[in-house]
mmJSON file of the N, C-alpha and C atoms, coordinates in Angstrom:
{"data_MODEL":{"atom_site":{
"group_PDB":["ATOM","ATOM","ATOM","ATOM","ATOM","ATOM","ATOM","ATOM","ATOM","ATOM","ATOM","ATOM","ATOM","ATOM","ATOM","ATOM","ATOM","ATOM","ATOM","ATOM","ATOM","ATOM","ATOM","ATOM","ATOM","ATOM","ATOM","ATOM","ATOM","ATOM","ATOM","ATOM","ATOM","ATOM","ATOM","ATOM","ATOM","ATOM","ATOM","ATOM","ATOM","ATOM","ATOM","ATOM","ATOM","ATOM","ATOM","ATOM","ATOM","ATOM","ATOM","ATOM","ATOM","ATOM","ATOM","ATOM","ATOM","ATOM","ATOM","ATOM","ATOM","ATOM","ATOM","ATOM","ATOM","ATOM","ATOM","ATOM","ATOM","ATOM","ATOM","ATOM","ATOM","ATOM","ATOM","ATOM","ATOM","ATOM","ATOM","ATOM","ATOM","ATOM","ATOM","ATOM","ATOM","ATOM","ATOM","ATOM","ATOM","ATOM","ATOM","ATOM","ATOM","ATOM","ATOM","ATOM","ATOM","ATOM","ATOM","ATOM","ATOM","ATOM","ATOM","ATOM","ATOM","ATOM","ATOM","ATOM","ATOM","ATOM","ATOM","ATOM","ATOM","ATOM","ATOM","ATOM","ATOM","ATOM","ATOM","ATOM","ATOM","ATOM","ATOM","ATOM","ATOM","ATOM","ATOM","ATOM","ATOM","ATOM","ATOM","ATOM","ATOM","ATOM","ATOM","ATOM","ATOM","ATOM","ATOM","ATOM","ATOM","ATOM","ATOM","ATOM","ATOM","ATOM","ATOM","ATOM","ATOM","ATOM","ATOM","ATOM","ATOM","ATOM","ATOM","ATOM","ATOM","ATOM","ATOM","ATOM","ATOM","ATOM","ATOM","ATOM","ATOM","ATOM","ATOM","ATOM"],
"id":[1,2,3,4,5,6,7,8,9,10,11,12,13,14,15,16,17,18,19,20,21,22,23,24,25,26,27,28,29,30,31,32,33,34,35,36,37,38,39,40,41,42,43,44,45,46,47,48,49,50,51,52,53,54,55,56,57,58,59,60,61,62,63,64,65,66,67,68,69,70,71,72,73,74,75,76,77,78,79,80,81,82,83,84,85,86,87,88,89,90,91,92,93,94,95,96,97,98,99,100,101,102,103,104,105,106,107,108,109,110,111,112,113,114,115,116,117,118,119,120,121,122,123,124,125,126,127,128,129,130,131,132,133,134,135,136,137,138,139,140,141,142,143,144,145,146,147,148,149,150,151,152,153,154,155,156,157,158,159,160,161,162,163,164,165,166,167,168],
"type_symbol":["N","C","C","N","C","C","N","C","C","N","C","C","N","C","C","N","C","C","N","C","C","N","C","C","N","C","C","N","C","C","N","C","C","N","C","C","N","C","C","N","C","C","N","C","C","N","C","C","N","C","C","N","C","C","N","C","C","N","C","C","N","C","C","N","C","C","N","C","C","N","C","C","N","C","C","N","C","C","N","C","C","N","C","C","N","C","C","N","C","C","N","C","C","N","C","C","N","C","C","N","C","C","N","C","C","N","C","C","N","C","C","N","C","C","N","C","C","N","C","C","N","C","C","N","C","C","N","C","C","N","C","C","N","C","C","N","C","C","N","C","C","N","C","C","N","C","C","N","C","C","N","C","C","N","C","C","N","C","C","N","C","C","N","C","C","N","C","C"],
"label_atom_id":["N","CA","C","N","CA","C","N","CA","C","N","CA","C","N","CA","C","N","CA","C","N","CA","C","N","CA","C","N","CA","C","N","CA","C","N","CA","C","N","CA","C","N","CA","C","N","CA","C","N","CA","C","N","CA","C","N","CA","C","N","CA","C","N","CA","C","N","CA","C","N","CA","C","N","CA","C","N","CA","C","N","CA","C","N","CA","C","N","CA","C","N","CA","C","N","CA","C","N","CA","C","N","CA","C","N","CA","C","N","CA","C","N","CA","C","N","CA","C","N","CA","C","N","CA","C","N","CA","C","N","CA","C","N","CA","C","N","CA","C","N","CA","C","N","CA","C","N","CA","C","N","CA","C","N","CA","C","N","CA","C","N","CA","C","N","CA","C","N","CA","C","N","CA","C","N","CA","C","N","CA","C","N","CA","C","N","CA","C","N","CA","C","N","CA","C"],
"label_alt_id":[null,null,null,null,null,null,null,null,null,null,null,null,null,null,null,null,null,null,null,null,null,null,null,null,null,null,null,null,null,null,null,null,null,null,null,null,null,null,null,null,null,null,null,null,null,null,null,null,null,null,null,null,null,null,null,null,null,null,null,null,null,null,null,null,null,null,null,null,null,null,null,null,null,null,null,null,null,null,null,null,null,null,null,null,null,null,null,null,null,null,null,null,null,null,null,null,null,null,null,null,null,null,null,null,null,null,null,null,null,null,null,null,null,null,null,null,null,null,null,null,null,null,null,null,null,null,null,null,null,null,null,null,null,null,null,null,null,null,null,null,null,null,null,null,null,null,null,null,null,null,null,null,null,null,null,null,null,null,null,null,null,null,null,null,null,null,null,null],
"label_comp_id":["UNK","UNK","UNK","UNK","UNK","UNK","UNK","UNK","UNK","UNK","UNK","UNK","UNK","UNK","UNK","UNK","UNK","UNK","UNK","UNK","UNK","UNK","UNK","UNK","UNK","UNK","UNK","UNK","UNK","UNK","UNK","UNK","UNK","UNK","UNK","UNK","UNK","UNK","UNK","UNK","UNK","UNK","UNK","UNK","UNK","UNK","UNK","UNK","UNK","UNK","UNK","UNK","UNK","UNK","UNK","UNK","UNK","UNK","UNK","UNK","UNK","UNK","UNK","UNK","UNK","UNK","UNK","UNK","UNK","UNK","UNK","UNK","UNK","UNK","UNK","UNK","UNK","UNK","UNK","UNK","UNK","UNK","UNK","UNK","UNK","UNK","UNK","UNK","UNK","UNK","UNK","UNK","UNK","UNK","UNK","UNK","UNK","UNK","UNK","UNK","UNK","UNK","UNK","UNK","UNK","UNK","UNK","UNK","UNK","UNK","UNK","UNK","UNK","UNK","UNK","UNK","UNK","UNK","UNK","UNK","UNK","UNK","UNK","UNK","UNK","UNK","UNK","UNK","UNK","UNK","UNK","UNK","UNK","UNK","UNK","UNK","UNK","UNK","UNK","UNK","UNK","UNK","UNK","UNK","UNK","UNK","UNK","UNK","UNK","UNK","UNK","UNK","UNK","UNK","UNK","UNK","UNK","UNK","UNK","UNK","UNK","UNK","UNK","UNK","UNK","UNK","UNK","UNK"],
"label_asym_id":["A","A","A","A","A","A","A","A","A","A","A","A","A","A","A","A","A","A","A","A","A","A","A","A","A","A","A","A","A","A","A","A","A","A","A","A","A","A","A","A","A","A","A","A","A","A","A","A","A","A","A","A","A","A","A","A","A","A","A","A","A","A","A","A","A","A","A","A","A","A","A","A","A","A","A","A","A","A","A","A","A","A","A","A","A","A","A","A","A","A","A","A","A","A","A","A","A","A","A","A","A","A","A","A","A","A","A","A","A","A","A","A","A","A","A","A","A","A","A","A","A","A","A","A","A","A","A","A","A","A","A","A","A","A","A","A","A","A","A","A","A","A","A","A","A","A","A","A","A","A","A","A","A","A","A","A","A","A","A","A","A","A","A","A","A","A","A","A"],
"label_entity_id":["1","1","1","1","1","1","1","1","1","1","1","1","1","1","1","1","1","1","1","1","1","1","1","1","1","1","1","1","1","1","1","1","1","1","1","1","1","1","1","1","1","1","1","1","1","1","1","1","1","1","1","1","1","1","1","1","1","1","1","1","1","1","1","1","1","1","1","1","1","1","1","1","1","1","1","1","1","1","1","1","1","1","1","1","1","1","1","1","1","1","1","1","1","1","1","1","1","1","1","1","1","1","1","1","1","1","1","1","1","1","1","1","1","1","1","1","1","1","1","1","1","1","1","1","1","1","1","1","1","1","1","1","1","1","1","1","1","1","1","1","1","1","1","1","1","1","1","1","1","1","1","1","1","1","1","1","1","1","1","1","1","1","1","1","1","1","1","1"],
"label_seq_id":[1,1,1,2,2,2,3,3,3,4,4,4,5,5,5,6,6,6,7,7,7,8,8,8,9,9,9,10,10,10,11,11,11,12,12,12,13,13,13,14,14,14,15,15,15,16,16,16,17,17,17,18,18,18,19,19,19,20,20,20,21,21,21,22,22,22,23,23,23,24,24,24,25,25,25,26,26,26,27,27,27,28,28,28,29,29,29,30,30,30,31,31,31,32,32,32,33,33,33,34,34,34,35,35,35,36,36,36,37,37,37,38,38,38,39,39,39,40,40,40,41,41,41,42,42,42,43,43,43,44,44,44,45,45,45,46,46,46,47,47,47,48,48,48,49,49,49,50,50,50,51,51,51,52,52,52,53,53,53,54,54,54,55,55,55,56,56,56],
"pdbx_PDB_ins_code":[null,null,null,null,null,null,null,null,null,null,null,null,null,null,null,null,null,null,null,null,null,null,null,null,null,null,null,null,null,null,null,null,null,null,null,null,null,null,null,null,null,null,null,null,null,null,null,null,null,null,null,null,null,null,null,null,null,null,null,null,null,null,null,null,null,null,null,null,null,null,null,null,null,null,null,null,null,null,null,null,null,null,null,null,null,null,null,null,null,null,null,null,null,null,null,null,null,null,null,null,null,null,null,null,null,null,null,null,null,null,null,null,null,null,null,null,null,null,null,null,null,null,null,null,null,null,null,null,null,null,null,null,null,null,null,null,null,null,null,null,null,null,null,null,null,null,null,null,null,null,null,null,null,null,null,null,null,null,null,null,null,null,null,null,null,null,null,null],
"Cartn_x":[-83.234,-83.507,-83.218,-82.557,-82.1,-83.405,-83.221,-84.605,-83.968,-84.289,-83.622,-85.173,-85.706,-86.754,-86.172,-86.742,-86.444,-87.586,-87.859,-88.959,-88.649,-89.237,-89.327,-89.908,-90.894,-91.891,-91.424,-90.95,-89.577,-91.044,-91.932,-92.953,-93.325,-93.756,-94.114,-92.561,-91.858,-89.975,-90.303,-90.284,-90.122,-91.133,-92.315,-93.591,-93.062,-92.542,-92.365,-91.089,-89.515,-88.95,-89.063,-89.935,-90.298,-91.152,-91.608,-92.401,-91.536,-90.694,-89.813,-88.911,-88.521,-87.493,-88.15,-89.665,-90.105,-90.37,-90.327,-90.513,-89.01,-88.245,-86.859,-86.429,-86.534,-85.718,-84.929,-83.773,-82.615,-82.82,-82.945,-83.586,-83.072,-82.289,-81.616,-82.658,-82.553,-83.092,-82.604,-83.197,-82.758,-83.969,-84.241,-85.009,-84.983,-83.691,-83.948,-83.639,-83.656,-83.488,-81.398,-81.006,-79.692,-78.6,-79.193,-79.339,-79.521,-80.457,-81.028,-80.207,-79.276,-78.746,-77.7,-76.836,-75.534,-75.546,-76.691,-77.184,-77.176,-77.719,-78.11,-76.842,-75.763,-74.71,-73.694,-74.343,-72.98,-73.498,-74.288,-75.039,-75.989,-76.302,-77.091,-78.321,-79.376,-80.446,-81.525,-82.371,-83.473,-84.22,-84.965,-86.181,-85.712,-86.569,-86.255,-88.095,-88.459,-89.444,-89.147,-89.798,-89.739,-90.795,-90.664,-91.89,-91.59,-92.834,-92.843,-93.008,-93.165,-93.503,-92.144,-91.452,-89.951,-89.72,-89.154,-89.391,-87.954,-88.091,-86.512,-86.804],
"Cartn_y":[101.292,101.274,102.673,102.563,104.12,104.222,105.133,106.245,107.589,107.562,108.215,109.25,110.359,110.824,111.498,111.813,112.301,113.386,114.932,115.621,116.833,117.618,118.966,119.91,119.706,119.965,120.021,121.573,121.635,121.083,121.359,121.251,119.754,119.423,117.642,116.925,117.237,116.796,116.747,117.978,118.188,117.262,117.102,116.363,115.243,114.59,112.829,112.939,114.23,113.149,113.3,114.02,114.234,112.833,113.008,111.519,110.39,109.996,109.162,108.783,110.128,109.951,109.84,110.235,109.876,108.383,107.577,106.242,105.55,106.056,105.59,105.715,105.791,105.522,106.698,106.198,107.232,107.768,109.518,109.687,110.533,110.462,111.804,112.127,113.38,113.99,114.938,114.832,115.462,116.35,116.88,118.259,117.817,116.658,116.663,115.362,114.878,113.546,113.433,114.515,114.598,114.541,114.969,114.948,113.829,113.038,111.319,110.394,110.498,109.531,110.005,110.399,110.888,110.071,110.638,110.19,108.247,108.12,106.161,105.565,106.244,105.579,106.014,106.948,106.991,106.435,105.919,105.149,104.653,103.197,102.17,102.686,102.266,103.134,101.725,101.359,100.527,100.32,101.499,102.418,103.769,103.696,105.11,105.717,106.6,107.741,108.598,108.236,109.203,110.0,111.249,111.659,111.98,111.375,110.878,112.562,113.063,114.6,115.111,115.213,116.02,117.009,118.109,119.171,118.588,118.838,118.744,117.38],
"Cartn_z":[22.82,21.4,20.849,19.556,19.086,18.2,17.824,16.981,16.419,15.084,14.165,13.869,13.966,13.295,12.314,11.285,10.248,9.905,10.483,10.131,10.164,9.039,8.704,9.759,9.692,11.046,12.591,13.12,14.043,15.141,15.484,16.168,16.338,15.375,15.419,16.09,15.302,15.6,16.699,17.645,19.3,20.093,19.632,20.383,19.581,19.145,18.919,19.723,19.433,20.739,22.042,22.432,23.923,24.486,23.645,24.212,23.843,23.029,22.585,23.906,24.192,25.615,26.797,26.882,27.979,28.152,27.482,27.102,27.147,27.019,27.504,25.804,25.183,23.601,23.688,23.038,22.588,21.328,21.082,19.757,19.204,17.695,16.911,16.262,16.436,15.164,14.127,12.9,11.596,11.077,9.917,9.14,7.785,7.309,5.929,5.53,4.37,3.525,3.302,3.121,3.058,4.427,5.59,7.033,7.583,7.006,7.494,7.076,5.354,4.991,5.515,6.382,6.77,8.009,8.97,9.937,10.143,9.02,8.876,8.715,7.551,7.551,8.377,9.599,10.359,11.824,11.756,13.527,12.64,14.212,13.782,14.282,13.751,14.554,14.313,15.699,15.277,14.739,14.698,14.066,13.714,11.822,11.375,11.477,11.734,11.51,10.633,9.158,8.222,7.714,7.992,7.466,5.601,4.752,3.557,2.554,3.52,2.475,2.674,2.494,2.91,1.548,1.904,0.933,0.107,-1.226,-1.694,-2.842],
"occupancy":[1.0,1.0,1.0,1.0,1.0,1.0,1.0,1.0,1.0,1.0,1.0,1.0,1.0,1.0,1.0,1.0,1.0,1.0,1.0,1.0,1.0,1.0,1.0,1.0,1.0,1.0,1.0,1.0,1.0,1.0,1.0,1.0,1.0,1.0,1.0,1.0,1.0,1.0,1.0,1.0,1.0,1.0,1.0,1.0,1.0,1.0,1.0,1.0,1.0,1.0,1.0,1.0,1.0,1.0,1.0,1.0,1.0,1.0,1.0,1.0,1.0,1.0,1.0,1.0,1.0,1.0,1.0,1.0,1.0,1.0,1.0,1.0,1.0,1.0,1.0,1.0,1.0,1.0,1.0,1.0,1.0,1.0,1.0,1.0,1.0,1.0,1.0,1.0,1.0,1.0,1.0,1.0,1.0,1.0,1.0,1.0,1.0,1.0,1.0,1.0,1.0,1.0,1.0,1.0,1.0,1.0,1.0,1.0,1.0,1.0,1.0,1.0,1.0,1.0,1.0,1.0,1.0,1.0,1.0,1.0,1.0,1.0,1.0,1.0,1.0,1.0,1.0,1.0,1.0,1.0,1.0,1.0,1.0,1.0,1.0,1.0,1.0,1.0,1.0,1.0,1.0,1.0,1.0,1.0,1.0,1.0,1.0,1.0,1.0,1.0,1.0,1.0,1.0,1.0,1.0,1.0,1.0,1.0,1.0,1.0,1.0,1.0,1.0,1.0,1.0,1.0,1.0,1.0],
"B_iso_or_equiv":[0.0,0.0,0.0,0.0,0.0,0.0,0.0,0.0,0.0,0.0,0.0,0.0,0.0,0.0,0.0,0.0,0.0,0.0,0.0,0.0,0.0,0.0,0.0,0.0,0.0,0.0,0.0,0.0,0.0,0.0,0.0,0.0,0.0,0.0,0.0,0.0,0.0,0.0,0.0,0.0,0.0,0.0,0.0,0.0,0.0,0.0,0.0,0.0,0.0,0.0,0.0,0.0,0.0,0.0,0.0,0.0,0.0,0.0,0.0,0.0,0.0,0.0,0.0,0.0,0.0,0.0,0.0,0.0,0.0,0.0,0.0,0.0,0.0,0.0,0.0,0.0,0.0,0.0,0.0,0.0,0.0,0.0,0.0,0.0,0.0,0.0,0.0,0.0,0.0,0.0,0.0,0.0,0.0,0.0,0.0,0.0,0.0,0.0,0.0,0.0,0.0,0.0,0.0,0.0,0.0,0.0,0.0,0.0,0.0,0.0,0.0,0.0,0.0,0.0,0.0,0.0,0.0,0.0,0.0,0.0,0.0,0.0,0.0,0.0,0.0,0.0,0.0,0.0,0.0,0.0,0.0,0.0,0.0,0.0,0.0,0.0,0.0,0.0,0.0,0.0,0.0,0.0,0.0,0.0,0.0,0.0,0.0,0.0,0.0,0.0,0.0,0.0,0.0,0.0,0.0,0.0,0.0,0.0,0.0,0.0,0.0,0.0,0.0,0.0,0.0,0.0,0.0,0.0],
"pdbx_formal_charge":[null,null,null,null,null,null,null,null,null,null,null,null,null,null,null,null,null,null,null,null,null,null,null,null,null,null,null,null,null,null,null,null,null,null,null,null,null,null,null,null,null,null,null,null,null,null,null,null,null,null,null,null,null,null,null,null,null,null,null,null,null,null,null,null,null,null,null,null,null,null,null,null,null,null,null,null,null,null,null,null,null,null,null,null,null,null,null,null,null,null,null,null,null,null,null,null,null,null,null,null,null,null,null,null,null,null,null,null,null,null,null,null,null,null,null,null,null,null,null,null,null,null,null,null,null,null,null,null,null,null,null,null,null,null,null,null,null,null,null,null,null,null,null,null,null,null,null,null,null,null,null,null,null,null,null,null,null,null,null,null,null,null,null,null,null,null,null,null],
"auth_seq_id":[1,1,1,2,2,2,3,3,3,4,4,4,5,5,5,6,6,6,7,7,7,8,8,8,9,9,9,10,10,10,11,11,11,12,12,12,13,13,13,14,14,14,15,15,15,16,16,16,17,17,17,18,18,18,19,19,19,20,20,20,21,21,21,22,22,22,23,23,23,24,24,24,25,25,25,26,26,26,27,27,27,28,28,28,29,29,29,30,30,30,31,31,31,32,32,32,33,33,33,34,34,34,35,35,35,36,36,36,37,37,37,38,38,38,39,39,39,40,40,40,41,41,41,42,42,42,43,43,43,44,44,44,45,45,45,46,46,46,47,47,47,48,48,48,49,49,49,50,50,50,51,51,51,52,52,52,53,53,53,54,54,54,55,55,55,56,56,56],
"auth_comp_id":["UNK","UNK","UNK","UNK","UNK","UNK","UNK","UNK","UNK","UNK","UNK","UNK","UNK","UNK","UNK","UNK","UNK","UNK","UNK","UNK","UNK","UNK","UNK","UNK","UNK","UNK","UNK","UNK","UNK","UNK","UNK","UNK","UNK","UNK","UNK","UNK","UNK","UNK","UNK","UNK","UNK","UNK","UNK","UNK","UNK","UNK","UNK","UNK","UNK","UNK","UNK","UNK","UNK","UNK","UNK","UNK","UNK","UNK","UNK","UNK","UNK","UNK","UNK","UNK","UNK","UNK","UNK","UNK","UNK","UNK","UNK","UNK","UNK","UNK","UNK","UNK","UNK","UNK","UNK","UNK","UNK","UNK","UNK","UNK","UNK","UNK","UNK","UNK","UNK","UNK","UNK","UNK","UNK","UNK","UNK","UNK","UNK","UNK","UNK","UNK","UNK","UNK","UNK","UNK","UNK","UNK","UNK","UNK","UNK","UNK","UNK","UNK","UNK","UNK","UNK","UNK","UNK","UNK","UNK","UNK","UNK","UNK","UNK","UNK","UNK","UNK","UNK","UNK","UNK","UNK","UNK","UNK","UNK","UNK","UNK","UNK","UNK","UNK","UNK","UNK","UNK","UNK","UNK","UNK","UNK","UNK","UNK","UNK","UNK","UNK","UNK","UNK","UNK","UNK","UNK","UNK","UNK","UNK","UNK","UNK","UNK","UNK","UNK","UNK","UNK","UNK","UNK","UNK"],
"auth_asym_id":["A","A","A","A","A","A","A","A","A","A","A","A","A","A","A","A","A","A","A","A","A","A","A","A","A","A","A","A","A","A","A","A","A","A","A","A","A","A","A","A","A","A","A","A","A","A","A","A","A","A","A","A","A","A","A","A","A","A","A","A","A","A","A","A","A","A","A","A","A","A","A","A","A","A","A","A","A","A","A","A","A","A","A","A","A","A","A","A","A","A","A","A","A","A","A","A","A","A","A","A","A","A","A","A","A","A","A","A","A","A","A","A","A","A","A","A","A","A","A","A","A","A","A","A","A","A","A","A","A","A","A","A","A","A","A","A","A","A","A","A","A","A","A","A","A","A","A","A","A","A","A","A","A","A","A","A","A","A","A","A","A","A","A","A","A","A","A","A"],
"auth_atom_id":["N","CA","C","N","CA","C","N","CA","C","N","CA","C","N","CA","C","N","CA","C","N","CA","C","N","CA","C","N","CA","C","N","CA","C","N","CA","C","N","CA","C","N","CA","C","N","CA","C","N","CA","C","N","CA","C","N","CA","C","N","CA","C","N","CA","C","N","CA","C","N","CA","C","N","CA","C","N","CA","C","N","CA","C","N","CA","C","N","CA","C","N","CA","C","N","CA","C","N","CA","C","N","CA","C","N","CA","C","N","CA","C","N","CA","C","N","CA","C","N","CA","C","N","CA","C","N","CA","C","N","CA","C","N","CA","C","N","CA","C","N","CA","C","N","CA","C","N","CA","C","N","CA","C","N","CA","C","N","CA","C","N","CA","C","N","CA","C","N","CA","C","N","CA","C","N","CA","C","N","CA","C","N","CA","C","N","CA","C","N","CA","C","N","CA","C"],
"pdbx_PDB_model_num":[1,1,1,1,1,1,1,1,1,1,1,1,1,1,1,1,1,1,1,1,1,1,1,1,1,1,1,1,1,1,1,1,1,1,1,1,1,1,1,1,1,1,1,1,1,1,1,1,1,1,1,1,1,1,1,1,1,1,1,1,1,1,1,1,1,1,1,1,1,1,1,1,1,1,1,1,1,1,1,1,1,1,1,1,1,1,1,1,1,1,1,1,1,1,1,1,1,1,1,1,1,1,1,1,1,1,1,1,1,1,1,1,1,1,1,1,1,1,1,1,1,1,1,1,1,1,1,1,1,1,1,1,1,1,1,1,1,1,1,1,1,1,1,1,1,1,1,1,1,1,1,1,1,1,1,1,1,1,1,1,1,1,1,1,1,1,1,1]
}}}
């Protein structure tokens, strides 16, 4: 299963995909809202993780 996170937060980012991959999921990650939609329309991803506060 792919996994797209989407978070500002370089810290939280790192502790969701560490555990993401320890669980077997394949996981990109991004920092911004402009970063995520590039990301979505250029790979399919199962699950998105967005964090809802994003600066911008």
């Amino acid at each position: 299963m792919r996994v797209l996170i989407v978070e500002d937060d370089r810290r939280l980012a790192a502790a969701l995909r560490r555990g993401l991959l320890r669980e077997g999921f394949s996981v990109d990650l991004v920092e911004d809202g402009d970063e995520a939609i590039g990301a979505a329309c250029a790979t399919s991803f199962d699950v998105i993780v967005l964090d809802v506060m994003l600066p911008g």
